[in-house]
C-alpha positions as CSV (number, residue, x, y, z in Angstrom):
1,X,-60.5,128.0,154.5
2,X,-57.5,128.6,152.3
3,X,-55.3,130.9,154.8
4,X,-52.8,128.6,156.5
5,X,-52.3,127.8,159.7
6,X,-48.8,129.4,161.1
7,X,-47.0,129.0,164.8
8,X,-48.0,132.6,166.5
9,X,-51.5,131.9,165.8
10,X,-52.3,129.1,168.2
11,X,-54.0,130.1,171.7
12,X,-54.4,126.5,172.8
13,X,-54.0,123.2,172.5
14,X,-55.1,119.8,174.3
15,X,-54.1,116.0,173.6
16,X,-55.7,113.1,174.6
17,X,-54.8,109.1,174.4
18,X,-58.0,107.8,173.5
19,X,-58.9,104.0,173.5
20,X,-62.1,102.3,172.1
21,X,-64.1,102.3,174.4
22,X,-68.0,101.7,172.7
23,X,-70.8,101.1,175.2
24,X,-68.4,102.3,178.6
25,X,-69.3,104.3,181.0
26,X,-68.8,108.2,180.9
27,X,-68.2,108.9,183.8
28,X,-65.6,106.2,184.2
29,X,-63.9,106.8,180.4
30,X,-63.2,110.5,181.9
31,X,-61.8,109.3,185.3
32,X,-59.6,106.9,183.6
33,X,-58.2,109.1,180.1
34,X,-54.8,110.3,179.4
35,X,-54.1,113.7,178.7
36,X,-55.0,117.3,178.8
37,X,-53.8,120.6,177.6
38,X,-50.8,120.9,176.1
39,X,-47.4,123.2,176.5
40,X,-47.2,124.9,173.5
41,X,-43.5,125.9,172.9
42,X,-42.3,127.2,169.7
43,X,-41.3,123.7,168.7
44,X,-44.3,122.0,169.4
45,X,-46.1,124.6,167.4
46,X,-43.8,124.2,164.6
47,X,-44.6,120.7,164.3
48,X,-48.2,121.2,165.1
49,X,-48.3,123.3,162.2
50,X,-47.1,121.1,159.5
51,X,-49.9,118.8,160.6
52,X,-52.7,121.1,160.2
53,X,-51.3,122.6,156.9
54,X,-51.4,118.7,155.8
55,X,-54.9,118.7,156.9
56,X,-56.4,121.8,155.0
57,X,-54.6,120.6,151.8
58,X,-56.1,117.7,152.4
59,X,-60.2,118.7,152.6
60,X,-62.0,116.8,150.5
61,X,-65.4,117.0,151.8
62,X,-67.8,119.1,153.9
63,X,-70.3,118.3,157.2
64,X,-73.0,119.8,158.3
65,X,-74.6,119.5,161.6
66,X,-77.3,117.7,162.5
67,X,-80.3,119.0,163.1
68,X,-82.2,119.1,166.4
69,X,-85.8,120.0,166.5
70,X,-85.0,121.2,163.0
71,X,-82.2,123.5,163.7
72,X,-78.8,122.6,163.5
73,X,-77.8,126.1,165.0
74,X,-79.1,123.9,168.3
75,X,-76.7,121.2,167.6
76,X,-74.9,120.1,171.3
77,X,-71.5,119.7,169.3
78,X,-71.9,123.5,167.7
79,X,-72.9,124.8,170.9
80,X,-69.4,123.2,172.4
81,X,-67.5,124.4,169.6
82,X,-68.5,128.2,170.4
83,X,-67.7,127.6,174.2
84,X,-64.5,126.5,173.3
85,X,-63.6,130.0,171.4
86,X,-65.0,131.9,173.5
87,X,-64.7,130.6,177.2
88,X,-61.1,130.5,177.7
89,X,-61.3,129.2,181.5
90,X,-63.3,126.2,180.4
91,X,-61.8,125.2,177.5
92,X,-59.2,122.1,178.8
93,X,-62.6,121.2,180.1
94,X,-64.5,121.3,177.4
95,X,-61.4,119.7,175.0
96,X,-61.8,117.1,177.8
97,X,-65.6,116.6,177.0
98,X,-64.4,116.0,173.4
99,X,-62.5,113.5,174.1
100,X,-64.6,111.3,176.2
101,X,-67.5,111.4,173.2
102,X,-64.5,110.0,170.8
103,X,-64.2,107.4,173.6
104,X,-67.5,106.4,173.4
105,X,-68.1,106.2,169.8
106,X,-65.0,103.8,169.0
107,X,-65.8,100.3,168.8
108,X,-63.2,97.3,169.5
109,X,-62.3,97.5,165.9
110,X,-60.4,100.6,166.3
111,X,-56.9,101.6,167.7
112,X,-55.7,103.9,170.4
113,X,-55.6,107.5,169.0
114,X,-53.5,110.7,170.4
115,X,-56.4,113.3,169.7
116,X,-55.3,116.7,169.3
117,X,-57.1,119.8,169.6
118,X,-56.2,123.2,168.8
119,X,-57.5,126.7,168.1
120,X,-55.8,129.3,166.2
121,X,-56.9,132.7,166.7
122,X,-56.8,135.4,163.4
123,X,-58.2,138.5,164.9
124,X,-62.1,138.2,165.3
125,X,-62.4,134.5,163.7
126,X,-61.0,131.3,165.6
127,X,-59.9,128.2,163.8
128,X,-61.0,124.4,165.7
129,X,-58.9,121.5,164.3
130,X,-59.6,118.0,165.6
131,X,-57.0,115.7,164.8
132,X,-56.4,111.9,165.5
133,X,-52.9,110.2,164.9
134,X,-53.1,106.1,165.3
135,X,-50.7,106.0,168.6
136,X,-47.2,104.8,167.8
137,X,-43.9,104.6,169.2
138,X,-42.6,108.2,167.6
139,X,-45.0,109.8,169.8
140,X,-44.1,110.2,173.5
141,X,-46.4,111.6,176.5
142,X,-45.8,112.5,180.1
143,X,-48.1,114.7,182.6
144,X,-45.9,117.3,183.5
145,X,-47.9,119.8,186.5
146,X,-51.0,119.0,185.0
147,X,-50.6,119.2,181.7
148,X,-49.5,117.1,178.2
149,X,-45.8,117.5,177.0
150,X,-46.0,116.2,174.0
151,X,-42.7,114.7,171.8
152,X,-43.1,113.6,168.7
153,X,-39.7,111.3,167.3
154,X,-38.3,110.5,163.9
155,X,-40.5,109.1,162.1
156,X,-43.8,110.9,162.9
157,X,-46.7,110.2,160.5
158,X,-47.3,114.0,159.6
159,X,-49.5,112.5,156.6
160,X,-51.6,110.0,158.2
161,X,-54.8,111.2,160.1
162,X,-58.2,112.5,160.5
163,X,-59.1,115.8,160.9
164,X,-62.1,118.3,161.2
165,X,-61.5,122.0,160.7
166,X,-64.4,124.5,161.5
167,X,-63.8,128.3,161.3
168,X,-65.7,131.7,161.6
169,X,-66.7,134.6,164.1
170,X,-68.4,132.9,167.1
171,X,-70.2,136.3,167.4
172,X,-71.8,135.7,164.0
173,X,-75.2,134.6,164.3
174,X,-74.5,131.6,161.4
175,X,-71.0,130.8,162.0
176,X,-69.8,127.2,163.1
177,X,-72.7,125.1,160.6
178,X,-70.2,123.0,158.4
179,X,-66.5,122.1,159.1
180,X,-64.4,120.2,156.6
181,X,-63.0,116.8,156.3
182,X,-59.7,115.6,155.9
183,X,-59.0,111.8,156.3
184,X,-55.8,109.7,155.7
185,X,-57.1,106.8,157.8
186,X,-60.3,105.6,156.0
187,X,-60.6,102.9,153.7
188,X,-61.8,105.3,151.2
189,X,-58.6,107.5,151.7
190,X,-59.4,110.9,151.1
191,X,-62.9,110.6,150.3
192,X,-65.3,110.2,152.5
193,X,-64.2,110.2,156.4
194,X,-65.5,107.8,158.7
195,X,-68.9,107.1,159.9
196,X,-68.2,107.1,163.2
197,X,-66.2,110.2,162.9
198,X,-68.8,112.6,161.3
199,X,-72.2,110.8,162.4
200,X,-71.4,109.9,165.8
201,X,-68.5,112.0,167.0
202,X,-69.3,115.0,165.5
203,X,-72.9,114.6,165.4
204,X,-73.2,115.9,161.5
205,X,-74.1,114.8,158.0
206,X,-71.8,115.2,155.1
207,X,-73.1,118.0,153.0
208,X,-74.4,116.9,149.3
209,X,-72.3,118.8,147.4
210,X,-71.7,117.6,143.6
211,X,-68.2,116.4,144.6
212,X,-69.0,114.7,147.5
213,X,-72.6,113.4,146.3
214,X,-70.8,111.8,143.5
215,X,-67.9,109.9,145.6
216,X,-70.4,108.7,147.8
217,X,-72.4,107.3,144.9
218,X,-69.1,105.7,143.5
219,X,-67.8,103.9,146.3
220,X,-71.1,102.5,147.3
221,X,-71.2,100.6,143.6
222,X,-67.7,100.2,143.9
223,X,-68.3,98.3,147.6
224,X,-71.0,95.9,145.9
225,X,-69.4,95.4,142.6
226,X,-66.5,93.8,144.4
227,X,-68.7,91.2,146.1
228,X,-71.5,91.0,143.3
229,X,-72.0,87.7,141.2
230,X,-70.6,88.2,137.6
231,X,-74.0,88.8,136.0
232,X,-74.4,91.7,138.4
233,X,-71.0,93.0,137.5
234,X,-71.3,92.9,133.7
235,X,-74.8,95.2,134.8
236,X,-73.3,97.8,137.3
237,X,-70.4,97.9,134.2
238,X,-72.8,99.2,131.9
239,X,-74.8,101.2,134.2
240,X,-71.1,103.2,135.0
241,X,-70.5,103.7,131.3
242,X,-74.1,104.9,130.9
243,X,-73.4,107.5,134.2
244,X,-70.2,108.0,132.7
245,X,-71.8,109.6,129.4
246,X,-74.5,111.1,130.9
247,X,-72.6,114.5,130.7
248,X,-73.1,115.7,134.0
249,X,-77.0,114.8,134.5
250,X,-78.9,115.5,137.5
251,X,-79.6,112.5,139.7
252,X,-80.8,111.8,143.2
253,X,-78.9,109.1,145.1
254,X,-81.9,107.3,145.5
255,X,-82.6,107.5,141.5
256,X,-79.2,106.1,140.8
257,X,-80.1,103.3,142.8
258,X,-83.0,102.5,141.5
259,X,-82.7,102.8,137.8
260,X,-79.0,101.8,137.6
261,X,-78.3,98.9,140.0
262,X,-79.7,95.0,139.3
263,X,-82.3,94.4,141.8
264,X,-80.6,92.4,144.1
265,X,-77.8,95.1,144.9
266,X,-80.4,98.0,145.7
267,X,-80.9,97.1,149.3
268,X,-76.9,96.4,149.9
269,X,-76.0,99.7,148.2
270,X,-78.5,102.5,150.4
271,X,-76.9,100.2,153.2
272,X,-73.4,101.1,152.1
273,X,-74.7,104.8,151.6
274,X,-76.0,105.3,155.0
275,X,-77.9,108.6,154.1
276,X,-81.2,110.5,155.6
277,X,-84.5,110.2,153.6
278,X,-83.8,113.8,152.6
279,X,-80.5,113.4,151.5
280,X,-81.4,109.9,149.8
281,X,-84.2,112.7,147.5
282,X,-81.3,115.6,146.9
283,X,-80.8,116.7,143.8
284,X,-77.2,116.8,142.4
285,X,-75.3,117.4,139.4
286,X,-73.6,114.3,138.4
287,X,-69.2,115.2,138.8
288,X,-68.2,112.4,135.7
289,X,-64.4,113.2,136.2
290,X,-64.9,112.4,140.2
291,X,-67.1,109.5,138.9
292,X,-64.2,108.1,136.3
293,X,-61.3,109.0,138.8
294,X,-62.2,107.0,141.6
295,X,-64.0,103.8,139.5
296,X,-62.1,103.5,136.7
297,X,-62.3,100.5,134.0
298,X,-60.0,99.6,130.7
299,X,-61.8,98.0,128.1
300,X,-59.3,95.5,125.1
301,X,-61.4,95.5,121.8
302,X,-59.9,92.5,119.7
303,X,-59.8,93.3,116.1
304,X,-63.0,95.1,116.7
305,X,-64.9,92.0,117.3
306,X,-64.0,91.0,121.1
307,X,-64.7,93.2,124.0
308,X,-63.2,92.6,127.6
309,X,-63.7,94.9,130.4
310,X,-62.7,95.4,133.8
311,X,-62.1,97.7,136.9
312,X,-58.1,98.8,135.9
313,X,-56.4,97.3,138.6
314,X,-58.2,93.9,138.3
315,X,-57.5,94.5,134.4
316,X,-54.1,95.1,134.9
317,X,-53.6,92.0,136.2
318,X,-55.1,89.3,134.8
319,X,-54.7,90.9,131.3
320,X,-51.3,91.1,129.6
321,X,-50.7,92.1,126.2
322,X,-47.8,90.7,123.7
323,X,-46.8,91.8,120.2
324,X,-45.7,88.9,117.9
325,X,-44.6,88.9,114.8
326,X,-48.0,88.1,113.6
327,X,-50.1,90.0,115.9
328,X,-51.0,90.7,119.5
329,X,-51.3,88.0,121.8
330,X,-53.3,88.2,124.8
331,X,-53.2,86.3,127.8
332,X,-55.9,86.0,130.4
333,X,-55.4,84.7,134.0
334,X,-58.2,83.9,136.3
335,X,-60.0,80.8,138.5
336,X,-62.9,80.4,136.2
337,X,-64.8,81.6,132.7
338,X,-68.3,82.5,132.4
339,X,-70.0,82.2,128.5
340,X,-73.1,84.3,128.1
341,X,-75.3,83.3,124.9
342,X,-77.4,85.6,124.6
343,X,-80.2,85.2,128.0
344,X,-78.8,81.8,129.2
345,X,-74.8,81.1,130.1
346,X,-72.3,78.3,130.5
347,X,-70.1,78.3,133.0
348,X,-66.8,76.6,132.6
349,X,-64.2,76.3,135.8
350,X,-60.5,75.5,134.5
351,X,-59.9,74.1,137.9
């Protein structure tokens, strides 16, 4: 999915206010929603443009589709998709359908979204983007003889969304089985999307590729290492240094969990994972430069006798360094110390 988007190649597009609305009614979301299809003028598909350009550069992962029955060519989402490319009279239908399932799958937590969705045409294939902007003031709606004219003011957040981008041949017997992910919004920014966004939305699974196996991994020991107890966090320290070497081992998520993580962690982290029994058992091929860019630590050795270590931007704080003129001095800033000797520890508060 490298070929960019450009203006002349969109056939449709539909937008949609779309509030949290978890646990509602369907029937009475869809009677109630804002939006439909859009007027595409040359301008709107300029701008339109730059955001789906933003969103292919911005894939970082891949979903697949849930399985039903053990096909996930049966998948009701997939099956939607292909209606959409090829049933042009239902389509501000079926974008309408889309947009009550976001509805439904956003909890109080979240904020009102303008959900776009357009399809690009490049001679037999078709291009589906889903996109969700947080709703602001730069954007401006009206129904205009039933449809969406969309205006987007200065200011526009052209860089901060969610997207889903499938492609292919809707003739083609195993076309429409993964899309990719691009997301701006999560707190994992350009990572892993959001659960509700793939699992429940889009009814799919991220796809265990190396890459994406491995940020998974990371962010779930980052997640518990920044609530764990220090002795927990001097373990899942060495445990990352040990991963870290490993040179690119296979591992299994599950495997990872169990021989890396202190005891009491292992239920919080498959928690934070959130994967399938099979994809907890997959096999994958351990990405240490995806592993050391997204949980990076700084260790000061001191005179090659003292060793302090830390996640960098904890490090960077509490750590500063000073040259004298009889040495380095080094200052450390934090609520309390811990002393291990050797099993046992003393725990000093400067409180």
């Amino acid at each position: 999915m490298t070929k960019a988007s450009s203006a002349e190649n969109i056939v449709f597009g539909a937008g949609f206010f779309v509030k949290p609305s978890k646990g509602k009614d369907e029937t009475d979301i869809a009677k109630s929603i804002e939006g439909g299809q859009i007027g595409l003028d040359l301008d709107k598909k300029t701008r339109l443009v730059t955001l789906l350009n933003n969103a292919l550069s911005g894939v970082k992962n891949h979903i697949v589709f849930s399985p039903v029955s053990g096909n996930s060519s049966e998948n009701r989402t997939r099956s939607q998709l292909l209606n959409f490319c090829t049933e042009s009279k239902t389509r501000a239908e079926i974008a309408k359908t889309f947009a009550v399932r976001l509805a439904t799958v956003m909890d109080e937590r979240a904020k009102e979204v303008l959900f776009l969705e357009l399809l690009e045409k490049m001679g037999v294939k078709f291009r589906v983007i889903f996109l969700t902007l947080e709703r602001t003031e730069t954007i401006n709606a009206q129904q205009v003889n039933g449809r969406m004219n969309l205006n987007f003011g200065p200011g526009f957040p052209e860089d901060y969304f969610k997207a889903t981008i499938y492609e292919g041949d809707p003739q083609e017997k195993n076309s429409f089985l993964k899309g990719s992910v691009a997301d701006f919004q999560s707190s994992q920014r350009n990572k892993i999307a959001s659960d509700y966004w793939v699992f429940d939305f889009l009814e799919s699974e991220n796809e265990m590729t190396n890459a994406t196996a491995t940020s998974m991994v990371t962010q779930a020991i980052k997640q518990i290492y920044e609530k764990a107890d220090s002795k927990d966090k001097e373990q899942i320290l060495t445990s990352l240094d040990i991963l870290k070497s490993s040179g690119g081992k296979q591992f299994t998520p599950q495997q990872i969990i169990d021989e890396f993580l202190p005891e009491s962690q292992k239920e919080r982290a498959k928690k934070k994972l959130n994967l399938t029994e099979e994809q907890q058992k997959t096999q994958f091929k351990l990405d240490v430069v995806e592993l050391n860019r997204q949980f990076q630590t700084k260790t000061l050795v001191i005179d090659n006798e003292i060793y302090i270590r830390g996640p960098n931007e904890v490090f960077d704080k509490r750590i500063k360094e000073e040259r004298t003129d009889v040495g380095v001095k080094v200052t450390i800033t934090g609520k309390s110390f811990t002393y291990r000797f050797g099993l046992g520890r003393r725990k000093k508060n400067d409180q």
